[in-house]
N, C-alpha and C positions, 0 to 999 in steps of 0.2 A: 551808936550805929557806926558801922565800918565807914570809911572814907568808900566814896561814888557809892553806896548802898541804899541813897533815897532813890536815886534814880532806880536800881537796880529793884527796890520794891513795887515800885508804880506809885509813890507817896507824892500826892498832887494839892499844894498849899494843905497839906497835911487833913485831906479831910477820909483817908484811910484808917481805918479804926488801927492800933496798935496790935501787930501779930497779923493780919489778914493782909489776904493775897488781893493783889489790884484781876479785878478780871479783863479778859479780852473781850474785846467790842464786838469779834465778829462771830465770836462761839461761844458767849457769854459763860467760859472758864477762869479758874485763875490762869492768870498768865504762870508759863515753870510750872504747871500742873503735872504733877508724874506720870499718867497718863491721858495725856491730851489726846482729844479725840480727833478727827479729822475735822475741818473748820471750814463748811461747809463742801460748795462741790469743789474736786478740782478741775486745779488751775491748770489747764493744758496749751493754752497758748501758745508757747512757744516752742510745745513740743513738735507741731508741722514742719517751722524753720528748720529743727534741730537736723529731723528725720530727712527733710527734702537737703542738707548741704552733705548727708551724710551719703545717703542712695548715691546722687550726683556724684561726689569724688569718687564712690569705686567703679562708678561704671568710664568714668572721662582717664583713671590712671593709666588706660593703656591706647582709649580709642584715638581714633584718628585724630591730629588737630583741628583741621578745617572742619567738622561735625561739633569740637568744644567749642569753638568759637563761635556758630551760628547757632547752638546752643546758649550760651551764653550771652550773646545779643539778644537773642529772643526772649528769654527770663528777661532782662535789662528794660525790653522795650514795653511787654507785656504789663510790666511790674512797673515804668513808668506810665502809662497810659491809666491802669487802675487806681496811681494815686493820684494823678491830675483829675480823674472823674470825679474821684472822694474828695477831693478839696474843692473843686466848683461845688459840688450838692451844697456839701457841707454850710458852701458860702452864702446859698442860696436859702438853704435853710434857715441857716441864723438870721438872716433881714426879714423874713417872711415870719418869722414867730412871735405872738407876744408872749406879754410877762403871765398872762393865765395860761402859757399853753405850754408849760414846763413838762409837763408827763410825757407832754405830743408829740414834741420834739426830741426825748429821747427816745420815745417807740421808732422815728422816723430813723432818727441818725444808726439805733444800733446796724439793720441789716448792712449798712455801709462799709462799717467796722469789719466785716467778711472781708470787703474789698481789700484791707491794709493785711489781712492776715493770709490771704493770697500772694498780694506783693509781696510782703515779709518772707513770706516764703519762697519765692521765687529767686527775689535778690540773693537768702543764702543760698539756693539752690546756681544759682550763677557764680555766687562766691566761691562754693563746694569746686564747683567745675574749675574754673580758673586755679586755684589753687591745686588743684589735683594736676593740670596739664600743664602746670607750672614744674612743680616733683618731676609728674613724669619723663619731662622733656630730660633731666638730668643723666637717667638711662640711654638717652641717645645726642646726647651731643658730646664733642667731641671723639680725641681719637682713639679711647679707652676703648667702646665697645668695639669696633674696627679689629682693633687687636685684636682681641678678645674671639672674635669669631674666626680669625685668623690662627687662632693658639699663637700667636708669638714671643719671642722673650725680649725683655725688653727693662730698661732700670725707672724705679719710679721712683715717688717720694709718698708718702703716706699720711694720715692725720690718722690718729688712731680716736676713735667716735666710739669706743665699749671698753668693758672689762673683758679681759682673753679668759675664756674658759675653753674645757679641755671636752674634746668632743665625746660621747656614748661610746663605751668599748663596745663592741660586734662579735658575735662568734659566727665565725663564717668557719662550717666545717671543723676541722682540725683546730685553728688556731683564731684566737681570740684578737680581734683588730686592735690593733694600739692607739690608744687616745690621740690627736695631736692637737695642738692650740689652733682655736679656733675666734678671731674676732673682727666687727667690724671696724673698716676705715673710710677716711674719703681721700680718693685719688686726686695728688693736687697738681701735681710734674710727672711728666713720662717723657721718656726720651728712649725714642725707637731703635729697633738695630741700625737704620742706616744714618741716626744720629741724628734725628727731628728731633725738637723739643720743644713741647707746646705744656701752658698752664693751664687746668683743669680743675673741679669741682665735683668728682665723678665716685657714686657708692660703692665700694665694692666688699667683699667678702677673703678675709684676710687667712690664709692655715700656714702653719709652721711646722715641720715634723723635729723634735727631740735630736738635739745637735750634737749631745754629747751626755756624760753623768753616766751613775749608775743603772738608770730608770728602776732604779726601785720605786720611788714616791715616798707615798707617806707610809711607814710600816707601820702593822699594826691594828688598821682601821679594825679588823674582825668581820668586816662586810663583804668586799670586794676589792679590784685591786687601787691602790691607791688614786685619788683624784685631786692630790688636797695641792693647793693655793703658797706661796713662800708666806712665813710668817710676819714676814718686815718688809718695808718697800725697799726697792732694789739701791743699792749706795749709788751705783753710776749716773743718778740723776742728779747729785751734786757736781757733776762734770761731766756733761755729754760728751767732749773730747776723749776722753777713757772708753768708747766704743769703738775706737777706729780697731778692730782686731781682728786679725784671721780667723780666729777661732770658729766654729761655728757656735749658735748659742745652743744650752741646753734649757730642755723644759721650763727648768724655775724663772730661767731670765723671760722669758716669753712671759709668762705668768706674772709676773712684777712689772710688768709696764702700765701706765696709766693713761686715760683718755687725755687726749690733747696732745702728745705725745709727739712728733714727728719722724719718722725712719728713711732710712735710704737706701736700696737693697735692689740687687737684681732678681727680679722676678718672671714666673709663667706666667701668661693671663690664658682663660680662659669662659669659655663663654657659661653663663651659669644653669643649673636646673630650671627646668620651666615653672615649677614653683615659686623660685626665688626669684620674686618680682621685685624687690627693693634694693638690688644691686646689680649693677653693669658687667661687671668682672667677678670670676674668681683668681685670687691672684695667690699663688705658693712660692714662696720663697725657696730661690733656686739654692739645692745643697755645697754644702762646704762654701760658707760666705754664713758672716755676721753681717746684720744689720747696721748701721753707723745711722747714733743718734743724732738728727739734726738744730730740732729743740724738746727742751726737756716743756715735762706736763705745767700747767698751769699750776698757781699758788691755790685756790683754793681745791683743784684736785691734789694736791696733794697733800693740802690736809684734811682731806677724805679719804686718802687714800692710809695714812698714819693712822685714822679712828677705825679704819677698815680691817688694817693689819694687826692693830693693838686688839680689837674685839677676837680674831684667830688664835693670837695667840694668848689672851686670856684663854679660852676656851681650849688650849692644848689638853689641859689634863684633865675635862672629861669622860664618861662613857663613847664610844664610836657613835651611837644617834645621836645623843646630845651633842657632842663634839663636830658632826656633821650639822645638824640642824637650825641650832642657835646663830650663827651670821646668817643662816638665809630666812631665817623668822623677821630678825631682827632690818640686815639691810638687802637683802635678797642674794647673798653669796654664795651661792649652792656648790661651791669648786668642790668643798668635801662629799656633797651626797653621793653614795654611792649608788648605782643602779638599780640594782634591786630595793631598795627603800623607796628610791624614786617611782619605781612600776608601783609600789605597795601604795602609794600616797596618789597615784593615778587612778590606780582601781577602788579607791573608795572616797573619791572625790574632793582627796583633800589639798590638793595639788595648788589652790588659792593662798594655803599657807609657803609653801613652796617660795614661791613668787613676792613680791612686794608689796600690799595689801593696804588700802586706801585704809583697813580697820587697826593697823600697825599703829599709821596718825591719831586715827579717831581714838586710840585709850590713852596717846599722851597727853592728845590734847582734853579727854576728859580728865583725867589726874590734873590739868594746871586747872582749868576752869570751874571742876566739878559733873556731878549729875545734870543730865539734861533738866529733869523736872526743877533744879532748882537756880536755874542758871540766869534770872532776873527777878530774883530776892533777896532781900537780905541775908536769908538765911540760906545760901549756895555756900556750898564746901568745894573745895578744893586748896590745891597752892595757893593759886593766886589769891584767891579772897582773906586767906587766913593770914596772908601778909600785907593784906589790908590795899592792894592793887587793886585800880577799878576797871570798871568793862571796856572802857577804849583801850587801856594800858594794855590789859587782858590778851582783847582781841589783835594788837601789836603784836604782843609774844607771841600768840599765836600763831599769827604769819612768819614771823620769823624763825618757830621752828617749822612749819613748813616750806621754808626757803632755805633750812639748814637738811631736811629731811632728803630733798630733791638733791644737793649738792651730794650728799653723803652717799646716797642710793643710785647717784650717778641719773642727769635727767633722760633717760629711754624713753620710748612710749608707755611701758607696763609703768613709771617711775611717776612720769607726769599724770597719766591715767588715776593712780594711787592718790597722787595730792590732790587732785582733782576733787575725788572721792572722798577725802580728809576735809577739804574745804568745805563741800556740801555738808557733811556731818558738824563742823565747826558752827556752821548758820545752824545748825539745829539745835546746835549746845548755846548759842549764844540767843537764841530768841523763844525755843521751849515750844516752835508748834511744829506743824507738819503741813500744813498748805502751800509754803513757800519752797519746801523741798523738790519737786517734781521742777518748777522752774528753773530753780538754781540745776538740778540735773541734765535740763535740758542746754542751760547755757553754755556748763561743762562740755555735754558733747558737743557743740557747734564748736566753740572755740578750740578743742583738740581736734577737732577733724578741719577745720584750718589750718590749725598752724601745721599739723602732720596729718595729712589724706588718705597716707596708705593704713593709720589705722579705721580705715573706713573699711579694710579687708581681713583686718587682725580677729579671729576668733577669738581672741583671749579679750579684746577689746569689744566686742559683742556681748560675750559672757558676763563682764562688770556690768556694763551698760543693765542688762536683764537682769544681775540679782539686786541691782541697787534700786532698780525699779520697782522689782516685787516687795524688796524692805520698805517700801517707800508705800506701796498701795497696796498689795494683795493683805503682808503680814499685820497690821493692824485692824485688817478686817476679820482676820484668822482669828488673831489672839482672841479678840472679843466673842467670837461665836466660843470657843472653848473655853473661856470664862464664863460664862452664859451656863455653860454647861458643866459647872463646877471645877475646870482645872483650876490648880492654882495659878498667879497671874503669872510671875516667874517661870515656870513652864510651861504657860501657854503661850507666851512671849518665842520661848526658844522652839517651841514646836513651831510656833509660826513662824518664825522666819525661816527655819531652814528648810521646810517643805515648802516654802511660797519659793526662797532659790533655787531648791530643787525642780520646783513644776515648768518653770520658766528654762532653767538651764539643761535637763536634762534631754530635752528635742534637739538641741546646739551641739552637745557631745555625743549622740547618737549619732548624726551626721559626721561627726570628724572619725571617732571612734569604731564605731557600729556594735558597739555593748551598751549595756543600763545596767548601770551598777543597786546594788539593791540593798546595799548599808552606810550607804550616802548619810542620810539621813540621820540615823543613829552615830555615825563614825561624827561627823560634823556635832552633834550635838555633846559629843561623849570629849569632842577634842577644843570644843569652846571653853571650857570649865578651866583649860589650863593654861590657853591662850593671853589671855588678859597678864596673870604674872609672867609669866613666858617673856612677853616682849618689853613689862616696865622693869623686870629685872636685867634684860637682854640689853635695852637701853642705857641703863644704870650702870652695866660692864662696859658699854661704848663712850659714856663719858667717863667713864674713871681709870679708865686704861692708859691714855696717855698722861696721866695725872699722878695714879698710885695703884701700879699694876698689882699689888698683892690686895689692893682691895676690890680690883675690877674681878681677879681670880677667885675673892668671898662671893661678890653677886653672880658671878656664872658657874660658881659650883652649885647655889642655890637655885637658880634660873634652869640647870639642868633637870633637877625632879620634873619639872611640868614639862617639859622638853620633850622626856623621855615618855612619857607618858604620852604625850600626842604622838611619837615612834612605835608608842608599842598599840596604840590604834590602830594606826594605819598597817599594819606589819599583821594583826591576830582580823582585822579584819580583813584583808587582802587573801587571809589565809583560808577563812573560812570556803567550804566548799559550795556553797549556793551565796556566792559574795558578787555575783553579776548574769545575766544570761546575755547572749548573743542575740542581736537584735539587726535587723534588715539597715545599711548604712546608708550616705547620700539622703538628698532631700526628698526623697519618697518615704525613706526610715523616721527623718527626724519627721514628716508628716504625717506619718502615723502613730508614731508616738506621744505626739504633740495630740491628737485627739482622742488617745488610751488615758492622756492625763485631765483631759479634762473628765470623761470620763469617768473616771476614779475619783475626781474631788466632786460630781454631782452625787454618785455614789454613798462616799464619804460624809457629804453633809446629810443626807437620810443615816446612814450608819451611825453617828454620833448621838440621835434619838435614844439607840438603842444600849445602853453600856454595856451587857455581857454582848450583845453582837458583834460590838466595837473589841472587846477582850479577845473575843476566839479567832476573830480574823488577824488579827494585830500575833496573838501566838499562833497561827497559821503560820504567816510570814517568816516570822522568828523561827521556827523547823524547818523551813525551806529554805532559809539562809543556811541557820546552824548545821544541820542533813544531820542527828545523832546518828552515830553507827545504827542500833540496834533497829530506827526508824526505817533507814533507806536500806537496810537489808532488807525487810519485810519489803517494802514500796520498789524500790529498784532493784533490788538482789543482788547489792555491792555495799560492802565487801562480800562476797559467798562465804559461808560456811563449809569449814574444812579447806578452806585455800593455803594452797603449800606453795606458791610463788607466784609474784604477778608484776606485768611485764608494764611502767608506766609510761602515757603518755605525753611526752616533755617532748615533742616538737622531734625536728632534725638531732636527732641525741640519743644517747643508752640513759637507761635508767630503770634498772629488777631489785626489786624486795621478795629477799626468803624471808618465810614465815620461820617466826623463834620463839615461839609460845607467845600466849598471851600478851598486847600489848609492844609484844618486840618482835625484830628484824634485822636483817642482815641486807646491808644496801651497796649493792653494786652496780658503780658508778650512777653520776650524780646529774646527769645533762645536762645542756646547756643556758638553763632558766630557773634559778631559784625557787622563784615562787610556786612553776608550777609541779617542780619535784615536791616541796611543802604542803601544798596543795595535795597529789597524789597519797603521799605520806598521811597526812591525817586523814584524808578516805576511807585509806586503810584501821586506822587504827593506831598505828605505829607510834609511840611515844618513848620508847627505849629501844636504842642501836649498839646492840653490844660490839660491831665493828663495821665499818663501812669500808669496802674494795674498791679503789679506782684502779682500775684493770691497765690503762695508762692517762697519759699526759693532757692528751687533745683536749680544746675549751670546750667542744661536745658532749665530754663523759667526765668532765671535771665543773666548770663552772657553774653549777648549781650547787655547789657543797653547800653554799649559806644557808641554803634552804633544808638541806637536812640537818644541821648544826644547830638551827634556829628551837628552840625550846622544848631539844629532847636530849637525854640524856646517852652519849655518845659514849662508848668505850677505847675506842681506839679506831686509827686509819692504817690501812695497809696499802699500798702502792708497788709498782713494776719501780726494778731497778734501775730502768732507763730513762734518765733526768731529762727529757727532752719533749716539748720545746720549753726552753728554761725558765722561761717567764711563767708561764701554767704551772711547773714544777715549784716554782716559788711561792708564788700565789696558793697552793695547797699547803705550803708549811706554815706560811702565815696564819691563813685557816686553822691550821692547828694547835698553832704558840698563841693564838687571840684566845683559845676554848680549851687551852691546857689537856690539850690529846697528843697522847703518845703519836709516833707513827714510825711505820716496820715496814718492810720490805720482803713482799713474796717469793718464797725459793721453791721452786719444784719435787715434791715427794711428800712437802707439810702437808699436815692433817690438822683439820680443827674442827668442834663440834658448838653447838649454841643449843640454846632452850632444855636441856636437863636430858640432852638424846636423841631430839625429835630433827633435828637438821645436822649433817654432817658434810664436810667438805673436804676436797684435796686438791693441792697445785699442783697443775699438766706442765704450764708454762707460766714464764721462759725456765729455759735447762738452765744448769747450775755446772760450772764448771770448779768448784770449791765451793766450801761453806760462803755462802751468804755472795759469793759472787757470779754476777750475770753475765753471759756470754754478749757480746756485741751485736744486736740486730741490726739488720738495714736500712732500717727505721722505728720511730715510737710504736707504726699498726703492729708491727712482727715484737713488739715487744708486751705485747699486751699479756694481761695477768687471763691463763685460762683455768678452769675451775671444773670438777666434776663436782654436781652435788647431788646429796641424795637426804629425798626427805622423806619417811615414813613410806618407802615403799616405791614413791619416783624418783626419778634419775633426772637430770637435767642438766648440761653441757650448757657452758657459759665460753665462748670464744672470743670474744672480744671484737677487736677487730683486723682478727691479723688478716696476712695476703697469702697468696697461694704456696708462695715459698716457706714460712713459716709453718701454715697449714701440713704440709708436706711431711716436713721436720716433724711437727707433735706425733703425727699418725706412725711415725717410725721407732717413736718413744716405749718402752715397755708395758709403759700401762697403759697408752692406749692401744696396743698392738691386743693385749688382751680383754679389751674393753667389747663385752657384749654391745648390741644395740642399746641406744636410749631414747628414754622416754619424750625427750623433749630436746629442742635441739635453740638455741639463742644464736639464729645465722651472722657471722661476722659481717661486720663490717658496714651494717643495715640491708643486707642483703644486695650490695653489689656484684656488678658481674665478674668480679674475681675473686672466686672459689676454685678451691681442689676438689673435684670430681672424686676421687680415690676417696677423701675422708668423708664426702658427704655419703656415699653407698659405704662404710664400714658405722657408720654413726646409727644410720640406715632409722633416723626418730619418726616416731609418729605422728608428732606436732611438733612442727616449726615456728618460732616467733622470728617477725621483724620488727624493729623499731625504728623508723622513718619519721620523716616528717608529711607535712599533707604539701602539694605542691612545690617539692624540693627542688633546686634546682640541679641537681645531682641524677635524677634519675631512678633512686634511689626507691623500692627494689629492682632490678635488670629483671626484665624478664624471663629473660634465661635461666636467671638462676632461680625462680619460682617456677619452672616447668616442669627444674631438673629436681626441684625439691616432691614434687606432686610427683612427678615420674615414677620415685623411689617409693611413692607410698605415703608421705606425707602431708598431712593437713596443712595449710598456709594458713596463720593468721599476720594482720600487720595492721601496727599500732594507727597510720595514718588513715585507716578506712573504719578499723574496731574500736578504736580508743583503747583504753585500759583495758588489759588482758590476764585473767586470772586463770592459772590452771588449780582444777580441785582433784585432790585424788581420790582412793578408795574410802567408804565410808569405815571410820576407825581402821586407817589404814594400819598396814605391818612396821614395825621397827625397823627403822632404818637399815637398809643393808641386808636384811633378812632375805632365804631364798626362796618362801614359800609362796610369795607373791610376784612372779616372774613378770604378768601380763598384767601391770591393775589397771581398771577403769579409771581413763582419765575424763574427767569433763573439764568445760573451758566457760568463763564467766565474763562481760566485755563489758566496757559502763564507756559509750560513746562519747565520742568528743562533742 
């Protein structure tokens, strides 16, 4: 027998037969039984306390003081008076009983026991409070906020309290917002303009804008534009004196700074969003000035910060997802993800991996310990037991890497939340029932909503809270009913738990959100499978990295397959077009939702009676997600049949597919949303792009390329030869050096044909002033790529979004001086109020398209120019009111170009947003 293994069997003066499991007294199981059943009722105890300290802090973090205080007395007094009562009874009781009246006296004392669990609750509920208008008061004392509402400028000193990550790029319009660093700090010295200086304690919200460098980033990613992290920590913390420099900083040095940090800098303060309830200030560090570092990070951040940098740059030469996603599985490093991945892991609710994940702990520490069921037997597997380590030693390590996990992963709230979550899973590994679990979760939440209050307002701290609870009660009940009913145990395991997280969390995300995704479910359960090696290979790369980096680069090339695998989940499920519907938000949505699901699971358990009932709703669902073409033409009538161009819609953005036979398309420009160009794109059909046009630069009609890039087969890109604005221009070449796509540059008089015939094209604009060179426009809109096309019979002008000046210019051009009317008219610029007059009466179309967005704040389309479009005879449609807009032409229309079809029957096909 292993060394500490008697104990570990239940072997008591050895009268346990040899091989057999000791059982539990109170569920008369083995103890480590694989699957233990719930042991008896539970134990809720302490979940009142938990809930009453939790309610209390968020309601005291901003109220009044004198209301926490007399609060808080009152709990105090209350909660003493209740136990003074219960300990008099009590007293009185025990004198007054004899020894035959042992039953009587505890029928007597239980209802007493109320009493204590009032107080208990109360006192946290006092504690809740105090401690929350403890935080609070941090927001308003001293002279930080002061400033702050003041906007003044003023020099601080700073502790840096997170990792700096680099904020969501934006396309606002035209041009794509540029990331800047973003992290927080606590304000410790400020000295005023008129040269106060007072010492402080004070949160605030720290940004930095790019001081200098190329701002390329990281090239390459294939995703979006760079977001990635330095690969090494920064050398100047070996000498904080080497800061003193005019210089300003760029990106990477911001990005390489470590918590604990210290900075000195003049800065703006300002007063923050009314969301941002957890900081006093926002403070920007005022341009042209370096920081000056005051003290450098703590020892063991920094060597957290060394296993943080060595797991990046292990992970340099994988795939773009894997190479994005691996540090943030592993320690929650998300600097590489890029945006659109990020939306893709949002909409199908995998966003838990994302983040740093209580179940991250829970596989290492099953890999030391073992299987739960075997976890106080001899016969437990694991590390530890196999090296012959006993269960106190065991349970040691274990804390230890959960005190190395929280250092590494830097302790946040989402950090400690995690170990929290690790720790409850450890008691489960370490005793094999499930009774004692709801306790220990409820202990967890009190004691984090003490020690930090504000996550008493954290959704994301909600959200744990609710699926660790459902794993905890609902999913054991689950599984059993679907074993019952022949699943296997293994999958009815996994079914349950993720619809018991599901049922519980998705009222919470309706509320923030106001969508219900509807492959939760399935994505989660498709993305568990690769999870488990994901992160002990992910781990395996973070110790071996600063040890023997070409073996850390063997485990995270291998760590990469299941990586990428959980990427291309979230990414084909995101895509899917029935991958969520829009759902009423706020807490009237989540409360309705919240009783759609219960709903559905009384439903369900009658449905499970029936197995082919159970089949055909189940492949219901799955066609309502999936939408096959063939289906939703019949049921919706999209895609139409016979559609010769259709106009998507991607929000404030351009975004048209010509029809190019079968399965292909010609995609001009790309909008400002991946996913949902992607999304349009398979609606259609569209899985071969024999070229795709971006007409010009703007993050509008560019930033979506990933989306069309993404798992179809691309011929080439073509582009306006006006490289501006140069960042967006770059970002499309990367685009195309990541996917080995040529790309060429539109000249005015080319001709090009697609699909064997049936689509043909020519460039209007820009003029050519020589082979292959573009005349100098006034801007990117006047340079936009224009297009006549004609597809089997329709005509269709593609203008992009030039201005009236440009406009002017084309219509003076020879071919369109002889340009009949057309058929279809794509109004520049989303139909704003600057338009030429002269070319809308020679264009003189039948149907007008706009592509807008819905509540833009642009205005966007003017009115005017839809009056003047109806004036002329034409039909207005626009994407923000119609959704996706299809025009169909004649039935077996005429070859392209042909004359015999002057007038064809156009119909139009709309598949609402």
């Amino acid at each position: 027998m292993r060394p500490g293994s008697r104990r570990a069997a239940g072997v008591v003066g050895g009268a346990t037969p040899p091989g057999a499991a000791a059982a539990d007294g109170s569920s008369g199981r083995p103890v480590g039984d694989s699957q233990p059943r719930q042991e008896g009722p539970l134990d809720l105890r302490l979940v009142p306390p938990a809930l009453a300290a939790w309610g209390t802090a968020a309601l005291a973090l901003d109220a009044p003081p004198r209301w926490v205080i007399a609060a808080v007395v009152v709990c105090v007094v209350v909660a003493g008076a209740l136990l003074v009562t219960w300990t008099v009874r009590g007293q009185l009781t025990g004198e007054g009983a004899g020894s035959g009246q042992g039953r009587g006296r505890r029928a007597t004392r239980r209802p007493s026991w109320r009493r204590v669990s009032v107080a208990a609750a109360l006192l946290c509920a006092a504690a809740g409070g105090a401690s929350a208008a403890l935080h609070g008061a941090d927001l308003h004392r001293g002279p930080v906020p002061e400033l702050a509402r003041e906007y003044a400028h003023a020099e601080v000193e700073v502790e840096v309290t997170s990792d700096p990550r680099l904020t969501r790029p934006r396309v606002t319009g035209a041009h794509a917002v540029p990331p800047s660093v973003m992290l927080d700090a606590e304000i410790v010295r400020v000295t005023s303009a008129e040269g106060k200086t007072a010492v402080t304690r004070t949160p605030a919200l720290l940004f930095a804008e790019d001081g200098g460098g190329d701002g390329d980033g990281d090239e390459g990613s294939g995703d979006a534009p760079a977001r990635d992290a330095p690969a090494h920590e920064d050398p100047a913390y070996e000498d904080p004196a080497r800061e003193d420099s005019a210089e300003p900083w760029p990106k990477e040095r911001w990005l390489g700074l470590l918590p604990s940090t210290r900075l000195r800098f003049r800065a703006d303060l300002a007063p923050p969003l009314p969301q941002s309830d957890r900081v006093a200030a926002v403070v920007r560090v005022a341009g042209g000035q370096a920081p000056r570092v005051i003290e450098a990070p703590s020892g063991p951040q920094r060597l957290a910060g060394r296993l943080r940098s060595g797991l990046r740059e292990a992970t340099n030469g994988l795939p773009p997802d894997a190479r994005a996603l691996l540090p943030g599985l592993v320690v929650g490093d998300t600097s590489r993800v890029p945006p659109d991945l990020e939306e893709a892991f949002r909409a199908t609710d995998l966003t838990h991996l994302l983040a740093v994940s209580g179940a991250n702990l829970t596989i290492v520490l099953a890999l030391l310990i073992g299987p739960p069921g075997l976890a106080q037997r001899a016969e437990r597997r694991g590390i530890a037991p196999r090296l012959g380590v006993s269960l106190r030693a065991t349970a040691l390590i274990g804390g230890v890497l959960t005190l190395g996990f929280v250092i590494v992963c830097r302790p946040d709230p989402s950090v400690l939340r995690a170990a929290a979550c690790g720790l409850v899973a450890l008691l489960a590994l370490g005793t094999g029932r499930r009774r004692s679990l709801l306790p220990a979760l409820a202990t967890a939440v009190l004691l984090l909503v003490l020690y930090d209050p504000w996550l008493a307002r954290s959704p994301g701290f909600l959200l744990s809270v609710l699926a660790t609870g459902a794993l905890l009660t609902l999913s054991p009940q689950w599984s059993a009913a679907l074993q019952r009913r022949g699943v296997p145990p293994r999958l009815a395991e996994a079914l349950a738990a993720a619809g018991a997280a599901q049922a519980v969390c998705a009222p919470v995300v309706a509320v923030l959100a106001a969508r219900v995704s509807l492959v939760a479910v399935p994505s989660n359960l498709l993305a568990q499978v690769a999870v488990a090696p994901a992160t002990v290979l992910g781990f395996a790369t973070l110790a071996m990295a600063p040890l023997a980096m070409p073996v850390a680069k063997v485990f995270a090339w291998c760590a990469g397959w299941p990586v990428a695998w959980i990427a291309d989940i979230a990414r084909t499920g995101a895509a899917l077009p029935g991958s969520g519907v829009d759902w009423p938000g706020g807490w009237h949505g989540g409360l309705l939702l919240a009783l759609a699901t219960v709903g559905v699971v009384l439903v369900g358990r009658r449905l499970l009676r029936y197995p082919w009932l159970s089949a055909a709703c189940a492949l219901l669902l799955l066609l309502a997600i999936v939408q096959p073409a063939p289906l939703t033409r019949v049921i919706a009538g999209w895609p139409p049949l016979g559609w010769r161009f259709a106009m998507c819609d991607v929000g404030q953005g351009d975004a048209t597919v010509l029809a190019a036979g079968d399965g292909a398309g010609v995609v001009v420009d790309a909008g400002p949303d991946p996913v949902l160009v992607d999304r349009c794109l398979s609606s259609l059909g569209v899985t071969r792009v024999p070229l795709v046009v971006l007409t010009h630069f703007h993050a509008d009609h560019v930033a979506g390329l990933p989306g069309v890039l993404r798992g179809r087969s691309v011929g080439a890109i073509q582009t306006t030869g006006y490289q501006e604005p140069p960042e967006q221009a770059r970002f499309v070449r990367e685009q195309a050096a990541a996917h080995r796509i040529p790309v060429s540059r539109a000249v005015a008089g080319e001709r090009r044909r697609a699909g064997g015939g049936v689509l043909d094209w020519q460039v209007l604009w820009p003029g050519a002033e020589g082979p292959g060179a573009v005349s100098a426009p006034e801007g990117p809109n006047d340079a936009s790529v224009t297009l006549l096309v004609r597809a089997r019979g329709v005509t269709l002008l593609l203008l992009g979004d030039l201005e009236p000046p440009a406009q002017r210019a084309l219509s003076r051009t020879p071919a369109v001086a002889a340009l009949p009317p057309v058929d279809v008219l794509k109004v520049a610029h989303h139909g704003s109020a600057y338009q030429d007059p002269g070319l809308l009466r020679r264009t003189a179309p039948r149907l007008a398209l706009i592509s807008c967005g819905r509540g833009n704040s642009y205005g966007h389309p003017a009115p005017r120019t839809v009056a003047a479009l109806r004036a002329g005879g034409a039909e207005v449609l626009r994407t923000d009111t119609s959704g996706a807009i299809a025009v169909i032409g004649p039935p077996g229309g005429s070859a392209a170009g042909s004359a015999d079809e002057k007038t064809p029957t156009l119909r139009v096909a709309t598949r609402p947003p």
